[in-house]
PDB file of N, CA, C and O in Angstrom:
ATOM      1  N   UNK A   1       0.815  -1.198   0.000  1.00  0.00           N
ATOM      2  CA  UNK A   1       0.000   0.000   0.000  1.00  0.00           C
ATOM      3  C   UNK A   1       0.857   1.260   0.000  1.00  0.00           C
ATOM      4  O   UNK A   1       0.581   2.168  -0.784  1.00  0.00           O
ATOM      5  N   UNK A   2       1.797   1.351   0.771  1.00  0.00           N
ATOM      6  CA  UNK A   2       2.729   2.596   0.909  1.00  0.00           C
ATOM      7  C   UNK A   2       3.216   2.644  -0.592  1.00  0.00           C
ATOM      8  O   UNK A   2       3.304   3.707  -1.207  1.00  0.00           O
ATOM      9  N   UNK A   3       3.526   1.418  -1.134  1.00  0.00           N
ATOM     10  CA  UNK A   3       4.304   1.824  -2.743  1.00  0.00           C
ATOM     11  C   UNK A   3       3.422   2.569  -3.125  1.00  0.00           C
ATOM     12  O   UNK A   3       3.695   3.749  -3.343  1.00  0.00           O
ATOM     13  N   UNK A   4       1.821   1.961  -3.351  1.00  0.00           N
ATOM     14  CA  UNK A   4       0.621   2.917  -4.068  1.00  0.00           C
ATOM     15  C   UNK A   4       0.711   4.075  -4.006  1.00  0.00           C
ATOM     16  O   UNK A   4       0.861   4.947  -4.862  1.00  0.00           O
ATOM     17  N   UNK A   5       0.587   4.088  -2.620  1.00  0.00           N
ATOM     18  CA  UNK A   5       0.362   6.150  -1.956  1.00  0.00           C
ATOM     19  C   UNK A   5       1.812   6.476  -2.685  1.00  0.00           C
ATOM     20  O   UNK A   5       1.552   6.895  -3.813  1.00  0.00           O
ATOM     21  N   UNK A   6       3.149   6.442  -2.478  1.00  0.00           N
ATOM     22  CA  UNK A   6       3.949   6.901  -2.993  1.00  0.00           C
ATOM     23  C   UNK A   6       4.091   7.041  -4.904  1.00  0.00           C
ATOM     24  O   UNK A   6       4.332   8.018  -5.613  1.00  0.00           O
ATOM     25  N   UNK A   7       3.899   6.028  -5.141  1.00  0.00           N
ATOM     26  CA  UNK A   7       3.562   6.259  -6.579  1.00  0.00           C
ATOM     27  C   UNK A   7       2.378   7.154  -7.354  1.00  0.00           C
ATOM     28  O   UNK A   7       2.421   7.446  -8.549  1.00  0.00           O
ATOM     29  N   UNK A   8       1.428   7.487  -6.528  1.00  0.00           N
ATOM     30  CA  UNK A   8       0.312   8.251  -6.760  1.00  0.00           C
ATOM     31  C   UNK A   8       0.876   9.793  -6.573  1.00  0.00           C
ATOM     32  O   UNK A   8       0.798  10.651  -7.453  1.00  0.00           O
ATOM     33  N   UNK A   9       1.416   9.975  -5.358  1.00  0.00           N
ATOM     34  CA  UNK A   9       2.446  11.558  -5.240  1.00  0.00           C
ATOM     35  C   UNK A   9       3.332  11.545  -6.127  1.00  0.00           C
ATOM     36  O   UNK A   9       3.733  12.682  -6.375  1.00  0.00           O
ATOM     37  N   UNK A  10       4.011  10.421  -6.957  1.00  0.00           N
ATOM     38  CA  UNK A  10       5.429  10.888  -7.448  1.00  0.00           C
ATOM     39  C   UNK A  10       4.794  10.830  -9.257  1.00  0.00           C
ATOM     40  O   UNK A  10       5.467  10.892 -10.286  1.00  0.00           O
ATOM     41  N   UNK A  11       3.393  10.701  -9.112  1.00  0.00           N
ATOM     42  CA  UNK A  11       2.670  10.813 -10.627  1.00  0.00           C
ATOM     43  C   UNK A  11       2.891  12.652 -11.356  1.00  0.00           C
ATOM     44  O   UNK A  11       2.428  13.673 -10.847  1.00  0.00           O
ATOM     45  N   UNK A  12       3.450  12.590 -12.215  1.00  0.00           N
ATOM     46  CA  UNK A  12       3.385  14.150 -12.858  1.00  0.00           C
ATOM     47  C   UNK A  12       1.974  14.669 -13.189  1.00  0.00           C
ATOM     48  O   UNK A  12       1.677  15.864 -13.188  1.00  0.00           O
ATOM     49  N   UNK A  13       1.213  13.753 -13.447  1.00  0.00           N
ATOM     50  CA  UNK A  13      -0.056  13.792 -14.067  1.00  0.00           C
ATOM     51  C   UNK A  13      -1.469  14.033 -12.595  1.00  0.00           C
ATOM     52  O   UNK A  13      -2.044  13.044 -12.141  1.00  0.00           O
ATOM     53  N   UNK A  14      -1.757  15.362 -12.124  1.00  0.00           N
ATOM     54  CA  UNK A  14      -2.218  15.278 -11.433  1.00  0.00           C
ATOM     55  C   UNK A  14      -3.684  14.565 -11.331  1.00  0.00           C
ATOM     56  O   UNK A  14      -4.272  14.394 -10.263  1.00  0.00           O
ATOM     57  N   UNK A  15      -4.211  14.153 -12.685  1.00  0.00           N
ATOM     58  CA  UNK A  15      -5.597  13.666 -12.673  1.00  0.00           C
ATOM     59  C   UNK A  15      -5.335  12.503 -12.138  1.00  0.00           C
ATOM     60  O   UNK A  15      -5.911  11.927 -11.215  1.00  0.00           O
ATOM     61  N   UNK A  16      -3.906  12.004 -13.132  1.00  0.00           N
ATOM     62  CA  UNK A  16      -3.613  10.916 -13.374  1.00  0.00           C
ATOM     63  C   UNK A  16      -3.809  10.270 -11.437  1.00  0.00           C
ATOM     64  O   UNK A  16      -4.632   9.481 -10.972  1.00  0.00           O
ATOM     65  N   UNK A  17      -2.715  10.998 -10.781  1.00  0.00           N
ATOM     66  CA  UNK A  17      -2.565  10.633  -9.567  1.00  0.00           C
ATOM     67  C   UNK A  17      -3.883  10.678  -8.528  1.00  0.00           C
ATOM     68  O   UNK A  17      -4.250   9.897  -7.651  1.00  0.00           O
ATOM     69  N   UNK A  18      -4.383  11.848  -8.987  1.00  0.00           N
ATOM     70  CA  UNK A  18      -5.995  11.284  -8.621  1.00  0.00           C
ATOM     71  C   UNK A  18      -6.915  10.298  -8.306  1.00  0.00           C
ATOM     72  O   UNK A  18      -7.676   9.923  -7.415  1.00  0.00           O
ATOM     73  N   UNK A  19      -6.488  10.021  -9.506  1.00  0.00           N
ATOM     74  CA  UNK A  19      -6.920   8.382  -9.935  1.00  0.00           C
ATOM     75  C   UNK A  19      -6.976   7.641  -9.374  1.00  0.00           C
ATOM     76  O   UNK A  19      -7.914   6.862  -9.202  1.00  0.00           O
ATOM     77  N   UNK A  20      -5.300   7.698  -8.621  1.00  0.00           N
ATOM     78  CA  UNK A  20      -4.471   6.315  -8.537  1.00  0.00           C
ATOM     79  C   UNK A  20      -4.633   6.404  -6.803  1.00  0.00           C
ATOM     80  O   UNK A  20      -4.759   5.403  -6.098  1.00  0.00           O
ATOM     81  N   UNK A  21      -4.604   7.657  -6.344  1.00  0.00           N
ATOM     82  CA  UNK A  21      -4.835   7.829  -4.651  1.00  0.00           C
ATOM     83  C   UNK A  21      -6.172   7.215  -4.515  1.00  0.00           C
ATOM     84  O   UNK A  21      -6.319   6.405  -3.600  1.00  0.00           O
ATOM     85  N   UNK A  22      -7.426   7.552  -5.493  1.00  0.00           N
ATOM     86  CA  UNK A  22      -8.827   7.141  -4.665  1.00  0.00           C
ATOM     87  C   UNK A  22      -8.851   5.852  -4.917  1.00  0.00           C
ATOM     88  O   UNK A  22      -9.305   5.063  -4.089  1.00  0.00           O
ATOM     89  N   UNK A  23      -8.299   5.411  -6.254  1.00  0.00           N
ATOM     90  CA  UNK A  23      -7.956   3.926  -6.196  1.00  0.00           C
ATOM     91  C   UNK A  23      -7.558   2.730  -4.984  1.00  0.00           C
ATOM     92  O   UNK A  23      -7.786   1.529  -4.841  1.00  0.00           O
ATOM     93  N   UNK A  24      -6.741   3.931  -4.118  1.00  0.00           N
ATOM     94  CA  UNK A  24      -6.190   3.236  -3.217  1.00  0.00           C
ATOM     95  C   UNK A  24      -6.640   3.160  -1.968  1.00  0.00           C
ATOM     96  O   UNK A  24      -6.446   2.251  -1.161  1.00  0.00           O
ATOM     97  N   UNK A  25      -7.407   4.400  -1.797  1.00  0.00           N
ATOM     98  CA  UNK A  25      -8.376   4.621  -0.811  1.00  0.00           C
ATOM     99  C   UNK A  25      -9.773   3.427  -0.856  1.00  0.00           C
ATOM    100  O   UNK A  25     -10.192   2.906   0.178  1.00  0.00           O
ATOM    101  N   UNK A  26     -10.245   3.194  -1.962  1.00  0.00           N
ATOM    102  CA  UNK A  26     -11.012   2.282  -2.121  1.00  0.00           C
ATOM    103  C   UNK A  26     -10.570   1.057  -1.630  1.00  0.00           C
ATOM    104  O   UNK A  26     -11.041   0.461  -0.662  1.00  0.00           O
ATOM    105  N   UNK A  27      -9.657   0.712  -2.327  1.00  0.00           N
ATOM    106  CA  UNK A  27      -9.026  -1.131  -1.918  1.00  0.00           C
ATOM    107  C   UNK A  27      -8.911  -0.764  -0.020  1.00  0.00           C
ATOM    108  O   UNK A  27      -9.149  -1.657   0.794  1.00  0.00           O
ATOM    109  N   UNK A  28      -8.565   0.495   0.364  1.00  0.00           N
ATOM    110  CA  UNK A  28      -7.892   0.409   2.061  1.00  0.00           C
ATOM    111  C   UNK A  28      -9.804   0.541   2.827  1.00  0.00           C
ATOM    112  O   UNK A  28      -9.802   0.082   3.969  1.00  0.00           O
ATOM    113  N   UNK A  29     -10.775   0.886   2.526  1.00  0.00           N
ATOM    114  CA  UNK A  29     -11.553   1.188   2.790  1.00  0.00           C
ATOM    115  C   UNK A  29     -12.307  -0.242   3.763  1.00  0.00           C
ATOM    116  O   UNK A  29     -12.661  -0.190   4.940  1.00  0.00           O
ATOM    117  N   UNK A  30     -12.349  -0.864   3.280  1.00  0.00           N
ATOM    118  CA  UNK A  30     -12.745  -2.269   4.029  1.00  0.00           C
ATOM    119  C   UNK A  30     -11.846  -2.358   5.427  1.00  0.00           C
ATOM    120  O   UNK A  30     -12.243  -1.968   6.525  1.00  0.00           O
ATOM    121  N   UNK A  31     -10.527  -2.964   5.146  1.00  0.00           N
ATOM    122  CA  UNK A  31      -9.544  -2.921   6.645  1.00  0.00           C
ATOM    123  C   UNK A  31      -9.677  -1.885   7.261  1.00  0.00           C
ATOM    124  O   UNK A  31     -10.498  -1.921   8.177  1.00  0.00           O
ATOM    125  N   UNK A  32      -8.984  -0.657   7.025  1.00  0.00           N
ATOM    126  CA  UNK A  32      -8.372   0.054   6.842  1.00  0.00           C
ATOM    127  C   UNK A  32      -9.228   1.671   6.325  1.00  0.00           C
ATOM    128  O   UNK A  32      -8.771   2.484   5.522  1.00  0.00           O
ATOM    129  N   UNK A  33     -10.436   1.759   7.007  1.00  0.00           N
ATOM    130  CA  UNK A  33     -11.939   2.514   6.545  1.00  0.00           C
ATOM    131  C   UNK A  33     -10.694   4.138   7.169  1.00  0.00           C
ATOM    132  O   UNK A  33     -10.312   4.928   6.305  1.00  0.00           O
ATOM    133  N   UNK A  34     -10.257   4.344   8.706  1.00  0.00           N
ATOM    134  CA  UNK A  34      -9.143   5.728   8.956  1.00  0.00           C
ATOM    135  C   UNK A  34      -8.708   6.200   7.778  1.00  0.00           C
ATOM    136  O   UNK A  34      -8.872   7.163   7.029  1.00  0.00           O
ATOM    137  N   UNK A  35      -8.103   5.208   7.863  1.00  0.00           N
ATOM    138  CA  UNK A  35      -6.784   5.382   6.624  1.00  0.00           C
ATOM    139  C   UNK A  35      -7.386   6.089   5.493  1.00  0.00           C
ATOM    140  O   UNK A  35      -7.215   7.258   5.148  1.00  0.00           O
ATOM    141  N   UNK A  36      -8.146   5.144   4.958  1.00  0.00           N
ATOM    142  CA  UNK A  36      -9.219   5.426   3.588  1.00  0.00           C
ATOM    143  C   UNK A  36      -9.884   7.172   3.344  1.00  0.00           C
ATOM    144  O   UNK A  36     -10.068   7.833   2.323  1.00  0.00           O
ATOM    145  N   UNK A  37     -10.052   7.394   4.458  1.00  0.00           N
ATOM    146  CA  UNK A  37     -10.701   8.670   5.276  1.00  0.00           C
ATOM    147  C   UNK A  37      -9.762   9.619   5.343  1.00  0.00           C
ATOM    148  O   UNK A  37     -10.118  10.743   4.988  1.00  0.00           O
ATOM    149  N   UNK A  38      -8.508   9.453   5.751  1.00  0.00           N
ATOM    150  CA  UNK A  38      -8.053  10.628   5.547  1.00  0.00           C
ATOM    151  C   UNK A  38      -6.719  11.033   4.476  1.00  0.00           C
ATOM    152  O   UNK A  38      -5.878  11.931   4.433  1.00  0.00           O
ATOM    153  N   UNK A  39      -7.050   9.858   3.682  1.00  0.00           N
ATOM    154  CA  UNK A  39      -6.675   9.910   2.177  1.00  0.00           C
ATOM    155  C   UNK A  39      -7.547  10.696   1.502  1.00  0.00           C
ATOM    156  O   UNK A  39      -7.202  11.653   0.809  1.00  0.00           O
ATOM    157  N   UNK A  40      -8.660  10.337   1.671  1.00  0.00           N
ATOM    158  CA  UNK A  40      -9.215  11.289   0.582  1.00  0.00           C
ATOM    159  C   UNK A  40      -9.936  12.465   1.327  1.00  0.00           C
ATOM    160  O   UNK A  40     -10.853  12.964   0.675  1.00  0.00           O
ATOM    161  N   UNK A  41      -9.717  12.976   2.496  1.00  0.00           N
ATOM    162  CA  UNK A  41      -9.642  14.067   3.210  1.00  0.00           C
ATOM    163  C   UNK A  41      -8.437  14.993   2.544  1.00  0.00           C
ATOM    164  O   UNK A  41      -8.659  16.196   2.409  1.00  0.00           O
ATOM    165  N   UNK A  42      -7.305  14.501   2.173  1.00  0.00           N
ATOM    166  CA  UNK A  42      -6.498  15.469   2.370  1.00  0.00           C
ATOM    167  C   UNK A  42      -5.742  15.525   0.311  1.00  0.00           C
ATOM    168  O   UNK A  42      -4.782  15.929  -0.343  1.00  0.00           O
ATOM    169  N   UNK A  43      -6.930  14.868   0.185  1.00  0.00           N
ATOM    170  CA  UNK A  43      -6.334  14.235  -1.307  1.00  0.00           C
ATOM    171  C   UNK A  43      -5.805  15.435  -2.679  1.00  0.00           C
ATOM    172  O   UNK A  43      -4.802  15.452  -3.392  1.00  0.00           O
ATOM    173  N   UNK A  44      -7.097  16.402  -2.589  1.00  0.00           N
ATOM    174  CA  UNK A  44      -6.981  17.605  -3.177  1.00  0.00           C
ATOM    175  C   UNK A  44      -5.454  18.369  -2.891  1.00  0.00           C
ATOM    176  O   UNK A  44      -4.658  18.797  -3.727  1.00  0.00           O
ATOM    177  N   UNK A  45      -5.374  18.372  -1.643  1.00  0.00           N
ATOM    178  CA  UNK A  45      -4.582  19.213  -0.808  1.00  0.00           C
ATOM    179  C   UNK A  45      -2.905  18.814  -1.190  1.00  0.00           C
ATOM    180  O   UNK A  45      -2.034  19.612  -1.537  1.00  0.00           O
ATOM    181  N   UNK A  46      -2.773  17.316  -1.001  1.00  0.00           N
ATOM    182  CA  UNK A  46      -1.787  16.663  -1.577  1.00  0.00           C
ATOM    183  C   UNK A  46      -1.450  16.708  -3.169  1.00  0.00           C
ATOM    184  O   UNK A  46      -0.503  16.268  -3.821  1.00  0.00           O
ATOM    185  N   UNK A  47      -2.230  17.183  -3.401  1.00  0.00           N
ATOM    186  CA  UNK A  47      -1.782  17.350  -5.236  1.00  0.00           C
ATOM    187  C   UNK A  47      -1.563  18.427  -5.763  1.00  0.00           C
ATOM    188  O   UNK A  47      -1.120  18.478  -6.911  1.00  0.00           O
ATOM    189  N   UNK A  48      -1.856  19.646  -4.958  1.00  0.00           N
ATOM    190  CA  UNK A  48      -1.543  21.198  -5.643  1.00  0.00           C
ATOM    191  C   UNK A  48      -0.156  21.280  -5.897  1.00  0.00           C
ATOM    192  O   UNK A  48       0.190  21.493  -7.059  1.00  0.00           O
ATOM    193  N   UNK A  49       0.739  21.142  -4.976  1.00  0.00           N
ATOM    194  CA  UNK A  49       2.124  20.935  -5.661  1.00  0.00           C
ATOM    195  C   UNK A  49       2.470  20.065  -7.145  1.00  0.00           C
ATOM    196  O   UNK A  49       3.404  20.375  -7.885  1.00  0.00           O
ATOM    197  N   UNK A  50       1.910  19.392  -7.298  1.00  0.00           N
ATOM    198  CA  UNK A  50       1.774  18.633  -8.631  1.00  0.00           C
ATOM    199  C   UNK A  50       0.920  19.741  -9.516  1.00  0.00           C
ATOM    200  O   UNK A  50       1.494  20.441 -10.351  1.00  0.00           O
ATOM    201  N   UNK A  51      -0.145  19.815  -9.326  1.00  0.00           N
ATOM    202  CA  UNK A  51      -0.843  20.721 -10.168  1.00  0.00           C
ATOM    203  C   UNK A  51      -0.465  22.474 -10.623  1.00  0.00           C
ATOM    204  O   UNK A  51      -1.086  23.272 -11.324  1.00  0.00           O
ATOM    205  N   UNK A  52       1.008  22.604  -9.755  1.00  0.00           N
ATOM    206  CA  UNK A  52       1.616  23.781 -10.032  1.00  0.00           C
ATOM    207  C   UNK A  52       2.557  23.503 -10.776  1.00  0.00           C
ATOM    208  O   UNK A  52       2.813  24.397 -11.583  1.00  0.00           O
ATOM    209  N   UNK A  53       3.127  22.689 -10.826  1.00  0.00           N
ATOM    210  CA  UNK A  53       4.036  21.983 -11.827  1.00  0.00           C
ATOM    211  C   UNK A  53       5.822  22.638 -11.027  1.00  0.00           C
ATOM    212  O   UNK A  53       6.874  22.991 -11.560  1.00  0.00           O
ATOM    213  N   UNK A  54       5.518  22.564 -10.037  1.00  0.00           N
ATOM    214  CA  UNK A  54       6.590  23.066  -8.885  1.00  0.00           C
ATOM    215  C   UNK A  54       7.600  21.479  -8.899  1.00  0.00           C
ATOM    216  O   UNK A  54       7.326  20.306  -8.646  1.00  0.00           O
ATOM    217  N   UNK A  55       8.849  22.206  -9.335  1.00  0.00           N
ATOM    218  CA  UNK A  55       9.744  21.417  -9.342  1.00  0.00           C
ATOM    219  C   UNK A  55      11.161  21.371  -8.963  1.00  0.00           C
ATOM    220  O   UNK A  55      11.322  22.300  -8.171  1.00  0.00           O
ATOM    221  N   UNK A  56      12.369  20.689  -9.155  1.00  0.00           N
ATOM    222  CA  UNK A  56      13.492  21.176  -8.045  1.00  0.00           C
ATOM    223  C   UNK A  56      13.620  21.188  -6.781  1.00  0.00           C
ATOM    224  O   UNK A  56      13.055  20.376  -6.049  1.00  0.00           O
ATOM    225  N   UNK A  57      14.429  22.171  -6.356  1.00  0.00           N
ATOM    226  CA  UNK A  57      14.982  22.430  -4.934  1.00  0.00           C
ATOM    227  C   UNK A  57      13.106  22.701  -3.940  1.00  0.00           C
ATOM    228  O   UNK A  57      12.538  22.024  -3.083  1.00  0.00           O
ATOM    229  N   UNK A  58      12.801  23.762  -4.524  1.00  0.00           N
ATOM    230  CA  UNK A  58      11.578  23.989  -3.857  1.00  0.00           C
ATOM    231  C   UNK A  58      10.528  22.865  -4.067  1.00  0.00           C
ATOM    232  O   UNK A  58       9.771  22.785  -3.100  1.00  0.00           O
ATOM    233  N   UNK A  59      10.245  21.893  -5.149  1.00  0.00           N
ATOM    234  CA  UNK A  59       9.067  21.100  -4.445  1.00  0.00           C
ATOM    235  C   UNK A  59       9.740  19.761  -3.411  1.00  0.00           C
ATOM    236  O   UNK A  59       9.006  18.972  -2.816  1.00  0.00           O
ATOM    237  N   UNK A  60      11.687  19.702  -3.341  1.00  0.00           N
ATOM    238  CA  UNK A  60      12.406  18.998  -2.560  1.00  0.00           C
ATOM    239  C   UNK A  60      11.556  20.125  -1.166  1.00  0.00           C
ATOM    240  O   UNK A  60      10.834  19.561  -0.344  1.00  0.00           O
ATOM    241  N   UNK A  61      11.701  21.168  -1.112  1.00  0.00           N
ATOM    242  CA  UNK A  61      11.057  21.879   0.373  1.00  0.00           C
ATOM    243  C   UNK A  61       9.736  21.481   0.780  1.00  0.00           C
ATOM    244  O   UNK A  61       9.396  21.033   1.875  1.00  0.00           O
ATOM    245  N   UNK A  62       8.884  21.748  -0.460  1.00  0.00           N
ATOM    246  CA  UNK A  62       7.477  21.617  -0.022  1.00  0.00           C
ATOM    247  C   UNK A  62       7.388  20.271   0.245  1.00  0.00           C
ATOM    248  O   UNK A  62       7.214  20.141   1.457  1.00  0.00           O
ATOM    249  N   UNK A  63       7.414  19.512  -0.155  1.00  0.00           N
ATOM    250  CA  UNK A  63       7.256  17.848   0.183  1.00  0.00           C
ATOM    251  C   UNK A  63       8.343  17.378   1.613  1.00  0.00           C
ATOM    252  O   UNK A  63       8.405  16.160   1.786  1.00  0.00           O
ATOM    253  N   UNK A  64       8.909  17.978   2.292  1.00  0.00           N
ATOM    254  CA  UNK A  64       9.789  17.624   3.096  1.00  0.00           C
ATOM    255  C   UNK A  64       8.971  18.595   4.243  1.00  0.00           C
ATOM    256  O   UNK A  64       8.628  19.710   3.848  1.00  0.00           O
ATOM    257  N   UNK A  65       8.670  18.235   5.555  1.00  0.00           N
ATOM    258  CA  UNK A  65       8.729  18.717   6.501  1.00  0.00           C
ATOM    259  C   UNK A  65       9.562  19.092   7.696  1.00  0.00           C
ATOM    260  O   UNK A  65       8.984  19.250   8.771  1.00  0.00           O
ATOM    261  N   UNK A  66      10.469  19.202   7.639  1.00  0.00           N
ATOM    262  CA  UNK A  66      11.633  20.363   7.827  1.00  0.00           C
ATOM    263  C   UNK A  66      11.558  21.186   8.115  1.00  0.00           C
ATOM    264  O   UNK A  66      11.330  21.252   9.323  1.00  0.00           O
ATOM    265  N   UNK A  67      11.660  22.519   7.375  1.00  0.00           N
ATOM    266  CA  UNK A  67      10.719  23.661   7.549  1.00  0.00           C
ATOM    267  C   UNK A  67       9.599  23.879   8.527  1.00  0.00           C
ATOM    268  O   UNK A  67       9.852  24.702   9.406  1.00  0.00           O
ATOM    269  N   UNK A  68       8.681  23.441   8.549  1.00  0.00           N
ATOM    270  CA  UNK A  68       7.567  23.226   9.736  1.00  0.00           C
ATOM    271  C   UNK A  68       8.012  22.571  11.127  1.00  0.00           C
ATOM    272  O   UNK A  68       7.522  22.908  12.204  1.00  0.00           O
ATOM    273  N   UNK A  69       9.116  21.478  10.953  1.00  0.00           N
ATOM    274  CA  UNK A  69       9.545  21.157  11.982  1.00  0.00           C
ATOM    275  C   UNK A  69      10.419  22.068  13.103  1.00  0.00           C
ATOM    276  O   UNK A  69      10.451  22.269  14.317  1.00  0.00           O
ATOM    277  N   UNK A  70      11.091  22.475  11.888  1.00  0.00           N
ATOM    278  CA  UNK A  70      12.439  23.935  12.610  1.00  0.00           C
ATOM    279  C   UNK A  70      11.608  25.143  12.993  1.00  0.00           C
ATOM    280  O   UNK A  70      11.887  25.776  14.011  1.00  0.00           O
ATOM    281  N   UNK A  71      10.671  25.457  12.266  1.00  0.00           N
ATOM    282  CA  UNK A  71       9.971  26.608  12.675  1.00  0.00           C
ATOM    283  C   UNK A  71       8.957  26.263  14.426  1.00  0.00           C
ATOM    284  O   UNK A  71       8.997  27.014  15.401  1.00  0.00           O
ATOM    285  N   UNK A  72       8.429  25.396  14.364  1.00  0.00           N
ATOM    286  CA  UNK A  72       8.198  24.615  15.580  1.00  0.00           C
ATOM    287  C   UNK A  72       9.175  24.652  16.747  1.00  0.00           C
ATOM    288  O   UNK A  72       8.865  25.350  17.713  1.00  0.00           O
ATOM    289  N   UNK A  73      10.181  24.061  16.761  1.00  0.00           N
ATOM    290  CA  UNK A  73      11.491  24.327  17.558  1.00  0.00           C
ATOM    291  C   UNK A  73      12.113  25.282  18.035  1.00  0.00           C
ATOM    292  O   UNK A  73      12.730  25.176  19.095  1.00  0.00           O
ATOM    293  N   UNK A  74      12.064  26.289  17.397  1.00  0.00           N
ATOM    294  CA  UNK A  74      11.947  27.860  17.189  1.00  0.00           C
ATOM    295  C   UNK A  74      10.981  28.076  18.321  1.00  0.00           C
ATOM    296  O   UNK A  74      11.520  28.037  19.427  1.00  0.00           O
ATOM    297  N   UNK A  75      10.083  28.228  18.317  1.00  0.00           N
ATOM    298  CA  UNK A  75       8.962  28.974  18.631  1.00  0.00           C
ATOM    299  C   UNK A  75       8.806  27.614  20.398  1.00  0.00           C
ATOM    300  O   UNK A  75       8.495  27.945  21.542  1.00  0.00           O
ATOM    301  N   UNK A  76       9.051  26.654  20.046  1.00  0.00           N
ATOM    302  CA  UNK A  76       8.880  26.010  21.267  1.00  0.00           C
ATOM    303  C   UNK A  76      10.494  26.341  22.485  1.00  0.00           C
ATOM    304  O   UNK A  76      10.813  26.027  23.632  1.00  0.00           O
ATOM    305  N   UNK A  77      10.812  26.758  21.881  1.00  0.00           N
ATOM    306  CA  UNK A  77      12.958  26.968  22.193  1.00  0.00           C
ATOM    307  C   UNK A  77      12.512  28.628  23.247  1.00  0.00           C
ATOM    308  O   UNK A  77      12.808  28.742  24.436  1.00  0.00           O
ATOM    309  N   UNK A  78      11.963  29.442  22.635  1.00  0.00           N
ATOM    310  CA  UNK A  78      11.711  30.777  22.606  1.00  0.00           C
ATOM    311  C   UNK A  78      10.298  31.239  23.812  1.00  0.00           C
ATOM    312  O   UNK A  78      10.171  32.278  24.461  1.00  0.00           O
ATOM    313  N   UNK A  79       9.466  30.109  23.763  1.00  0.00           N
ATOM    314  CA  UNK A  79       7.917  30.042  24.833  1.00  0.00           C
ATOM    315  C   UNK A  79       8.366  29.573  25.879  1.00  0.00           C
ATOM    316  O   UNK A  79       7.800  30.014  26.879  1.00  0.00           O
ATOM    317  N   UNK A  80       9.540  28.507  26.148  1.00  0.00           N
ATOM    318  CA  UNK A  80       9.542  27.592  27.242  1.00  0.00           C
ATOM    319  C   UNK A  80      10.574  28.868  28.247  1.00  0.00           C
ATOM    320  O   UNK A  80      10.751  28.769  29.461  1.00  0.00           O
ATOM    321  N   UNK A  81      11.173  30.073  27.309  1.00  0.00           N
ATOM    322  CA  UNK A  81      11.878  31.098  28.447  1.00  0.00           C
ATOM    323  C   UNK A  81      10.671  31.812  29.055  1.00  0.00           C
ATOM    324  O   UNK A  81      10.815  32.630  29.963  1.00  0.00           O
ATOM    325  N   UNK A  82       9.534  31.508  28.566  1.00  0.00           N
ATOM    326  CA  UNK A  82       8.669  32.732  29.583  1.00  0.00           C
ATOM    327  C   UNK A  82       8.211  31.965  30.819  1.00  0.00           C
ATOM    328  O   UNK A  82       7.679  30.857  30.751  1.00  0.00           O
ATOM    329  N   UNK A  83       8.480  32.701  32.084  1.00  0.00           N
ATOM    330  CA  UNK A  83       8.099  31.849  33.238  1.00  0.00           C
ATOM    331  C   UNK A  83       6.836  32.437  33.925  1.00  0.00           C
ATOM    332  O   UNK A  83       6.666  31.965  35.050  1.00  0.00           O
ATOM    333  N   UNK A  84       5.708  33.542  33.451  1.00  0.00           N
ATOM    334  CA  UNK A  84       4.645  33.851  33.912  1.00  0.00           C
ATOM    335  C   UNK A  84       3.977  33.881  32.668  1.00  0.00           C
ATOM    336  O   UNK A  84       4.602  34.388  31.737  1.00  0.00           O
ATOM    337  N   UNK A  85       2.796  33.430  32.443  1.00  0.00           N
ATOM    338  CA  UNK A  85       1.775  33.402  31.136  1.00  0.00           C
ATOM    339  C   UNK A  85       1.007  34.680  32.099  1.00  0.00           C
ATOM    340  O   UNK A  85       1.033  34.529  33.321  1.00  0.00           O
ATOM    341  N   UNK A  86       0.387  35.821  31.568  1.00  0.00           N
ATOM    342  CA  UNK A  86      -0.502  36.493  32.148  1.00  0.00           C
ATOM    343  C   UNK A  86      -1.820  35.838  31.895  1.00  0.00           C
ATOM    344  O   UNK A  86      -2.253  35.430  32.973  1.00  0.00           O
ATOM    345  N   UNK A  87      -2.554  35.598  31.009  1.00  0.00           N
ATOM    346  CA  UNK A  87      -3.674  34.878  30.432  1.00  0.00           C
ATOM    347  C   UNK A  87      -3.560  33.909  29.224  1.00  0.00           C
ATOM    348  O   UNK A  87      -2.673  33.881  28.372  1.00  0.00           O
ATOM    349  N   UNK A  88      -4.837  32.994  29.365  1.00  0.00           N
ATOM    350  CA  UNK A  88      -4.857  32.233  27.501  1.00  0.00           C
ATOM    351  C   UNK A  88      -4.192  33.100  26.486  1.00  0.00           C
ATOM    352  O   UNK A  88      -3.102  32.760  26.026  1.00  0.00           O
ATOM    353  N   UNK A  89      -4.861  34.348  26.059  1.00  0.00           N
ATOM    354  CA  UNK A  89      -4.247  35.246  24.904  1.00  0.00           C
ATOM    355  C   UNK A  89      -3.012  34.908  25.046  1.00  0.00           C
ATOM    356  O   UNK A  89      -2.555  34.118  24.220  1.00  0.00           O
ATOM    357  N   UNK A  90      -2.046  35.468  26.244  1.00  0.00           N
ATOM    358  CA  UNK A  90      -0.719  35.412  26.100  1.00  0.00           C
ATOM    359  C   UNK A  90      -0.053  34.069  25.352  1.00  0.00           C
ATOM    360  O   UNK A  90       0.685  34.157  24.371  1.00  0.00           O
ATOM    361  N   UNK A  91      -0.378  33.022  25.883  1.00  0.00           N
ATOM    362  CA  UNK A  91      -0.009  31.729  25.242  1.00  0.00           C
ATOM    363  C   UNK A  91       0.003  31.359  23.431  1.00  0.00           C
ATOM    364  O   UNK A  91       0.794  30.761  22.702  1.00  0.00           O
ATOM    365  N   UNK A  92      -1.933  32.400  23.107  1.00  0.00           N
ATOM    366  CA  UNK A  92      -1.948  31.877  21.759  1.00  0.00           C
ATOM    367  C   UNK A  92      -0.950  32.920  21.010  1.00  0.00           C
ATOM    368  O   UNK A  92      -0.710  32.790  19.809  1.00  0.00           O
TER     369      UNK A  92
END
């Protein structure tokens, strides 16, 4: 199943990969009904990088979570020095 899902993202053809994700969502739908669910929850979402035709160094960024991870770390590195929260607001 992981080959599927991976071969469906690494499709140039975004219909194409379309295709091939709900394809796969279908066969996982019986065992595997989560899974199935938030495949095609997030299915659209997973293909705009394909459908921009974003390629190179930057769709190596966008497809890598990295970025989101470090920026996270950051921001968790930087909250854990405050030692009085005045209220909720302050936190969000």
């Amino acid at each position: 199943m992981c080959i599927k899902l991976r071969h469906g993202w690494a499709n140039p053809d975004p219909n194409a990969a379309q295709a091939e994700l709900e394809a796969l969502a279908r066969a996982l739908q019986r065992l595997h009904p989560g899974a199935a669910s938030s495949l095609r929850d997030g299915l659209v979402e997973t293909l705009t990088v394909t459908r921009l035709g974003t390629t190179g160094a930057l769709l190596k960024t966008v497809f890598s979570t990295n970025p989101v991870e470090s920026m996270i770390e950051i921001v968790r590195e930087h909250s854990s020095k405050v030692k009085r929260w005045r209220d909720g607001e302050m936190t969000l």
